[in-house]
C-alpha positions, 0 to 999 in steps of 0.5 A: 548446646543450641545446635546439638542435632541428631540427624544430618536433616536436622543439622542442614536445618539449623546451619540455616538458622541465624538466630540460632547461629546467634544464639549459640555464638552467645551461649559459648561466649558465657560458657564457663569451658570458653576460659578453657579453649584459650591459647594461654590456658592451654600453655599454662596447663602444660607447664604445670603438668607433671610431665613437663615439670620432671622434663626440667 
């Protein structure tokens, strides 16, 4: 992950960093988890959950 840091320093440094910024922004956009963090993902996973099921 391009903006993982150690240090606040570290941080405020690459919060300023655009092409990083940019950089990032693109590496989330094709990371696999992206399908994962969707509204409708999200939903689904709790209508197929075994909770849910016994609940009807």
């Amino acid at each position: 992950y391009p903006l993982y840091f150690q240090s606040r320093q570290e941080a405020a440094a690459k919060a300023e960093d655009f092409a990083l910024i940019e950089e990032t922004h693109h590496y989330l956009q094709q990371h696999p988890i992206k399908e994962k963090l969707s509204n409708d993902y999200f939903l689904k996973s709790i209508v197929k959950s075994e909770i849910y099921q016994q609940l009807s």
